[in-house]
BAVEXKOL-54836 format. One record per residue (C-alpha): x, y, z. Coordinates in pm, whole numbers, plus 32768, in hexadecimal, padded with zeros to 4 digits. Example, Ala and Ser with C-alpha at 12.3 -4.5 7.8 and 13.67 -1.06 7.14 Angstrom:
BEGIN
84CE7E3E830C/85577F9682CA/
This chain:
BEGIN
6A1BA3263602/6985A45D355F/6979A5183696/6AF1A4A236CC/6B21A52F3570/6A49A68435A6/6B19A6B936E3/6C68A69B364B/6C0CA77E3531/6B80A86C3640/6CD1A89636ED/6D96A8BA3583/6C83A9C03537/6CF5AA7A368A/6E77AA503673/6E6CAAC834EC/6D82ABD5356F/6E78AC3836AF/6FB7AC3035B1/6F13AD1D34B5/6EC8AE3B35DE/703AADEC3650/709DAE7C34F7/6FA5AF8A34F4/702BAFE0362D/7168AFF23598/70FCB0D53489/70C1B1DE3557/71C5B2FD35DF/71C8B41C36C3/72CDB5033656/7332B6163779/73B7B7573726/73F7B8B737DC/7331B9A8370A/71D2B9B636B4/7184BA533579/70B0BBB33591/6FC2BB0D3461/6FE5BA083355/7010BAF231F5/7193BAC03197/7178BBC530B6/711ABCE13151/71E7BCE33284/7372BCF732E1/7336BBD03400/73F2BA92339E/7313B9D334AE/720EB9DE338B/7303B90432BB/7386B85433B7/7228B7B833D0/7196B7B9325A/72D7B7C3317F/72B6B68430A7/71C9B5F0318D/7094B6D4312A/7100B7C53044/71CEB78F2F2D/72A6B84F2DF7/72F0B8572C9A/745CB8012D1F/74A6B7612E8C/75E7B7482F7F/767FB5E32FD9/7718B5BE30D8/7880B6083067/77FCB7673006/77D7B6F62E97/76D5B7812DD6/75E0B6842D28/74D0B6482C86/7379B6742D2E/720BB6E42C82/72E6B70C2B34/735BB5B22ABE/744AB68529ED/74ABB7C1291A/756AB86027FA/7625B9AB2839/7637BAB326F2/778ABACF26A8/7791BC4E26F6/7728BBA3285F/75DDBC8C2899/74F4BB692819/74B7BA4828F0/73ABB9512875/7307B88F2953/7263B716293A/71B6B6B92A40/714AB5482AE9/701CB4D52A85/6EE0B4792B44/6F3BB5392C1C/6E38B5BA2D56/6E04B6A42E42/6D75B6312FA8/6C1EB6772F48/6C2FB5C42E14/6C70B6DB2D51/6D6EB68D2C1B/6ECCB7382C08/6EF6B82D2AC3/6FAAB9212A47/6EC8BA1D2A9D/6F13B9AC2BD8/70A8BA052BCB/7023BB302B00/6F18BBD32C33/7046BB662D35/7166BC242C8C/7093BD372C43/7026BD6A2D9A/717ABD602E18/71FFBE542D2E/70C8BF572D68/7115C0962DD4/701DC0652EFC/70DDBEF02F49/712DBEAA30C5/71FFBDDA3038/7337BDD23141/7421BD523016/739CBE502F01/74F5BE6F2E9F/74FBBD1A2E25/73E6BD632D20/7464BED72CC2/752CBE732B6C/73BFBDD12AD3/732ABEAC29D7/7224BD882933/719FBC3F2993/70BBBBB3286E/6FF3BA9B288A/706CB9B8272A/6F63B8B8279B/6ED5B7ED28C8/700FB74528E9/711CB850287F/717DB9A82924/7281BAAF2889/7308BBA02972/73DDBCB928AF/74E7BD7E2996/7582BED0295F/76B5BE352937/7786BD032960/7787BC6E2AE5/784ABB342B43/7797BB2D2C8D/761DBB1C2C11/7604B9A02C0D/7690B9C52D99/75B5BAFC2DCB/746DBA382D62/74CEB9222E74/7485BA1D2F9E/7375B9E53067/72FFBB233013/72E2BAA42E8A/71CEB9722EBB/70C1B94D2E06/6F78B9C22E91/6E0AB9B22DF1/6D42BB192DD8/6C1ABA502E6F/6CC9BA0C2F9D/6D5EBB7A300F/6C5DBBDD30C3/6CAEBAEA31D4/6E0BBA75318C/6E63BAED32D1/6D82BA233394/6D73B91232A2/6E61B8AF31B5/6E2FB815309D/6F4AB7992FCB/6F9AB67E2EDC/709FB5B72FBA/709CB47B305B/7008B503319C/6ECBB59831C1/6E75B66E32E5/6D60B60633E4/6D54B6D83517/6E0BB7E035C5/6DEBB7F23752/6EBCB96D376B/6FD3B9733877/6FCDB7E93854/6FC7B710373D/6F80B6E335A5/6F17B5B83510/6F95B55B33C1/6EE6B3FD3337/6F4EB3253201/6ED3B3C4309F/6E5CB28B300F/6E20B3242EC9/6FA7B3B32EA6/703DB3CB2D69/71BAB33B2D90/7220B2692E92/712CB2322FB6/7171B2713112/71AAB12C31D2/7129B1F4331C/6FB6B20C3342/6FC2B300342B/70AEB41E3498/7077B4F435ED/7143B6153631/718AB67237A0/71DFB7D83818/72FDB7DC3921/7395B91E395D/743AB8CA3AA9/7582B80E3AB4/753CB75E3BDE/73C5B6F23B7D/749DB69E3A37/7585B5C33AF1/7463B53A3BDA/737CB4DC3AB6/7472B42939E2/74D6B3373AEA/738CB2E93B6A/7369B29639D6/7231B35F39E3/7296B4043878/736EB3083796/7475B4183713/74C6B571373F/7561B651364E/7640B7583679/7658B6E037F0/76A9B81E38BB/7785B77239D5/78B7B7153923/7938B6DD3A9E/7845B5AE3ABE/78ADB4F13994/79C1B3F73A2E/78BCB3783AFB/77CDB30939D9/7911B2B9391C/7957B1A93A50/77E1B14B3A43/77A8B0123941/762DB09C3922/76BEB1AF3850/777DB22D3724/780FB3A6373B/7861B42435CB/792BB54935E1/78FDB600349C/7945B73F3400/7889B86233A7/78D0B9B332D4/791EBA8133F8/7A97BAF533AE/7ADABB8E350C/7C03BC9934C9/7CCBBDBA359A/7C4FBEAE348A/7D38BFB23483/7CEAC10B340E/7DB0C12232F4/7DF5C2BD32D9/7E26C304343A/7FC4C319349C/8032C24334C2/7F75C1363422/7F9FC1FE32E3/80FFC14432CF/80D4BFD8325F/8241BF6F333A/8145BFE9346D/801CBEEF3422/810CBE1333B5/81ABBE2E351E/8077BDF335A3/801CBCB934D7/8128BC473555/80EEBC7036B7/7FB4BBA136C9/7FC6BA493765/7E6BB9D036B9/7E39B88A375A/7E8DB95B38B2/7D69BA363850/7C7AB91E37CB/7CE1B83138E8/7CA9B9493A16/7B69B9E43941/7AD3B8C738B4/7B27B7983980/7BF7B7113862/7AF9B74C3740/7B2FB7E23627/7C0CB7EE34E2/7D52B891349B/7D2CB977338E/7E42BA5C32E0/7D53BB3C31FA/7BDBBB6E31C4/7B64BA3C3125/7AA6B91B31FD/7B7FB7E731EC/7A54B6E63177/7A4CB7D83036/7ADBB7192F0C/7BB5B8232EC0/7C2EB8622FF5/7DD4B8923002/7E49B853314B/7F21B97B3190/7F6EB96A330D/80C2B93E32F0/8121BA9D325D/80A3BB2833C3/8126BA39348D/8143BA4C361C/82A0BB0C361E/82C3BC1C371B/845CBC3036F9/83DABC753586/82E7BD6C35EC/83D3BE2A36B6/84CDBE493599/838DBEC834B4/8346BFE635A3/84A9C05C3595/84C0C03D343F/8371C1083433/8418C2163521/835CC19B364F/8477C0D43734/83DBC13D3848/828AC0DA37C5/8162C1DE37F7/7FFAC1F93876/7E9CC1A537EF/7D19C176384B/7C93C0133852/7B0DC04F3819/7A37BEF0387E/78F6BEA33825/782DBDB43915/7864BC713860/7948BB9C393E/7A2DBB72385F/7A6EBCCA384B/7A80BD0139A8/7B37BBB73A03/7C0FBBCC38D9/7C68BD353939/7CE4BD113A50/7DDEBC0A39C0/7E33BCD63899/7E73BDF1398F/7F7BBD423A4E/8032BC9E3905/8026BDE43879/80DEBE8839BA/8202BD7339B1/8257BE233877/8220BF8D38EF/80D0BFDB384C/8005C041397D/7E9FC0443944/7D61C1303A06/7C49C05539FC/7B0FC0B839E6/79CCBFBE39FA/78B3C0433932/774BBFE7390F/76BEBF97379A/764FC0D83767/778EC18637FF/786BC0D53704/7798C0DE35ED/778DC2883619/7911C2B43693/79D3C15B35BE/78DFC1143485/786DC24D3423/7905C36B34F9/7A84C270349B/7AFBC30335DE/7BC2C20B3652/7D3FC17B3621/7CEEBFCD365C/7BA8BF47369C/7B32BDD33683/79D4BD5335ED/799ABC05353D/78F7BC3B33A7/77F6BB5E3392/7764BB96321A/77D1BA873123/78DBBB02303E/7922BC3E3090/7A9DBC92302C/79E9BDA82F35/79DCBE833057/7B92BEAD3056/7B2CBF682EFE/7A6AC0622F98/7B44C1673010/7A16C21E310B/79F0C0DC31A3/7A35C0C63308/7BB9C05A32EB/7C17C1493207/7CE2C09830FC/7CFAC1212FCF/7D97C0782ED9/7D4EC0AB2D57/7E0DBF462CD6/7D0ABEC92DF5/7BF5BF6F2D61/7C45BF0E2BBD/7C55BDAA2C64/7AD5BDD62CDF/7A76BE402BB5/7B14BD3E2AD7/7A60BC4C2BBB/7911BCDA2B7D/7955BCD02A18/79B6BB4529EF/78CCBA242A06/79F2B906299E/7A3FB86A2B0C/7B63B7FB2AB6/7BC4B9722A6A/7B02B9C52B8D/7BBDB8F62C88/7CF3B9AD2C14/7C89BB052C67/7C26BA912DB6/7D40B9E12E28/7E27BB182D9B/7D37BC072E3F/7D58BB462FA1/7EB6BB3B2F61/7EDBBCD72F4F/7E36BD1B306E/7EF8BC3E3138/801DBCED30B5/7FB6BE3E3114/7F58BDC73260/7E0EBE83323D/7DB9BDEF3381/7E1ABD143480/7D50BBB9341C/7CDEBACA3514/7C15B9B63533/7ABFB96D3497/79D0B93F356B/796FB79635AE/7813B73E357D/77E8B61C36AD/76C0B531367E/7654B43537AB/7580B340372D/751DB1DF376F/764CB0D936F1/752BB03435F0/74D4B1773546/7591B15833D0/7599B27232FF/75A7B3AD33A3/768AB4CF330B/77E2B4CF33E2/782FB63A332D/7765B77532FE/7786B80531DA/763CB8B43208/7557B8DB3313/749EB77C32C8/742DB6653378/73E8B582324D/7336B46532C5/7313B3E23172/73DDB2C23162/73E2B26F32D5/7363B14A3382/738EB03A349B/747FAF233485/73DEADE034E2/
């Protein structure tokens, strides 16, 4: 009878035993993705691969991004603004640690803004630090950064991935190995491979329910394709054959999230070049652009209408695509009006993205129906940074804007595009200047409101951010709001 007993226990012992490594198992992920990042210090490089592995997971702000683009808090549990606006108190999260065991401070935030601010920073976003004359440690727990003058975007500026928090100890090898405070730790790096991310057990907030994270290099769209199906990675993210995704959409194994990211893709029009120096001409050719012609023939059917320069997961976001309508009748009438009934001739310059080049060629033809006919030109990177960005030779060119809030650049009249418009500008500035969001949220939606009604250029789509990934993987981010992969919240569904 005991032996029965010993027995019976045995095999419980070995099913309890074989369930708990069926939920370990299930507590790891291999994430896929196209670039590899050149080294692992976020803030002292421009490439968004970095954060794309370590944002959130590893390394971590006094402010962070959700996944609606909000900003939240992160490493500061909260703050008090002056009400001049150029004093922002900080109060950070207690018991807080770094992955060596190190404790979180203020001298902490103090040695990271400082860095980044440096005259000898590499800082890729030094801009974001520029208006930061102090940072004064009040005590272990408090920070007070003074600015030169008020800034409504600070609290979104110290969300960047360029803004975490780093330790001085750990700088001499941040690059190899990170060390941050999130609820990842890094483990090992195999270069042109794989990182390994594992479970901080010591985190702070909320703990990962992963154990362990791998991220897979894949820069190939048809290894892409080929290693998602065999289910050799569990997701990929930013998946870089949009023409593959009905198949995993018709596949029960998988879930396709088709998200969006901050890339505004726009005919940017060069504003003080005749013709485009008359508004009824780039409202003509607003009006002469099927969109979902362009995103379904560039894009296989992803990507977002968009009527201005805002990315439509943004709170604030005013959809506008009905003042530029597909009209070409409309269009027609616009040129005559203008004193162009016979419509004229331009250059079409394309960088290599295919978008540009597919969506070219279809903005090419739509634009001929109406008598606009376009020389196009197909340049490499280099080409069009030298001849369209700086050189602003050019009459149309396409290219997608990928940095997160980015409608300041309409009130810089240099820039590229060439408007220049001072009620534009006063608007930037009174932006800069307010910290209420409520007040906030008004300048924005007016601001994406007055470029859409000067028809600074003609706006797209923005860009979709597909993710393939395994049906029972919950939590992902559908959108992109920055260039994350926060794993934080993530896990298997039993």
């Amino acid at each position: 009878m005991t032996k029965k007993v010993f027995k019976t226990g045995l095999i419980s012992a070995l099913a309890l035993a074989a369930s708990m490594g069926m939920a370990q198992a299930k507590s790891d992920i291999v994430v896929a993705m196209q670039l590899e990042p050149p080294h692992l210090d976020p803030t002292s490089a421009a490439a968004g691969a970095i954060d794309s592995v370590l944002y959130s997971n590893v390394f971590e702000g006094l402010t962070r991004f959700g996944s609606d683009g909000s900003v939240n808090p992160g490493l500061a549990a909260s703050w008090e603004i002056s009400e001049d606006g150029t004093v922002y108190t900080f109060h950070l999260n207690e018991g807080v640690k770094f992955h060596d065991g190190s404790a979180m401070d203020a001298e902490d935030v103090k040695f990271s803004l400082d860095r980044a601010r440096a005259e000898d920073s590499a800082n890729a976003q030094k801009a974001l630090f520029k208006g930061i004359t102090d940072v004064t440690v009040v005590d272990p727990m408090t920070v007070k950064v003074t600015l030169d003058g008020p800034n409504g975007n600070f609290l979104f500026n110290m969300a960047w991935g360029d803004a975490v928090i780093v330790a001085p100890e750990s700088i001499e090898n941040i690059k190899t190995n990170p060390v941050g405070t999130g609820a990842f730790k890094f483990t090992n790096w195999v270069q042109g491979d794989k990182i390994d991310l594992e479970k901080n057990a010591d985190y702070w907030g909320t703990p990962a329910k992963l154990d362990k994270v791998t991220f897979k290099f894949i820069s190939d769209p048809t290894a892409a394709f080929a290693a998602v199906m065999a289910e050799d990675v569990n997701a990929f993210v930013g998946f870089p054959a949009p023409e593959n995704l009905p198949q995993f959409e018709a596949d029960a194994r998988f879930q396709v999230l088709v998200g969006s990211t901050e890339g505004e893709t726009i005919l940017s029009t060069n504003n003080k070049m005749p013709p485009f120096d008359n508004v009824k001409v780039r409202e003509a050719v607003a009006h002469a652009i099927d969109r979902q012609a362009i995103i379904d023939g560039a894009m296989f059917g992803y990507g977002t209408p968009i009527g201005t320069h805002f990315a439509p997961h943004n709170p604030d976001y005013v959809d506008l695509t009905g003042m530029s309508a597909y009209d070409p009748d409309l269009s027609k009438k616009l040129l005559a009006e203008a004193g162009f009934p016979d419509g004229f001739k331009t250059t079409l310059k394309l960088p290599p993205p295919s978008y540009a080049r597919r969506g070219g060629e279809i903005i090419a033809a739509q634009l001929r129906a109406v008598g606009i006919e376009t020389e196009i030109s197909n340049l490499e990177w280099a080409q069009w940074l030298e001849q369209v960005f700086r050189g602003k030779d050019f009459g149309l060119t396409i290219v997608s804007h990928t940095e997160p809030f980015d409608i300041g650049i309409y009130a810089r009249p240099d820039y590229y595009f060439q408007y220049d418009n001072p009620a534009f500008q006063q608007l930037m500035t009174d932006l800069n200047a307010t910290t209420d969001p409520a007040k906030r949220s008004e300048i924005l939606k007016e601001a994406q409101t007055m470029i859409a009604k000067d028809y600074v250029n003609g706006y797209l789509f923005e860009l979709a951010f597909p993710t393939v990934a395994n049906a029972k993987i919950k939590g992902l981010w559908k959108d992109a709001p920055t260039q994350a992969t926060d794993l934080t919240a993530v896990y298997w569904e039993d």
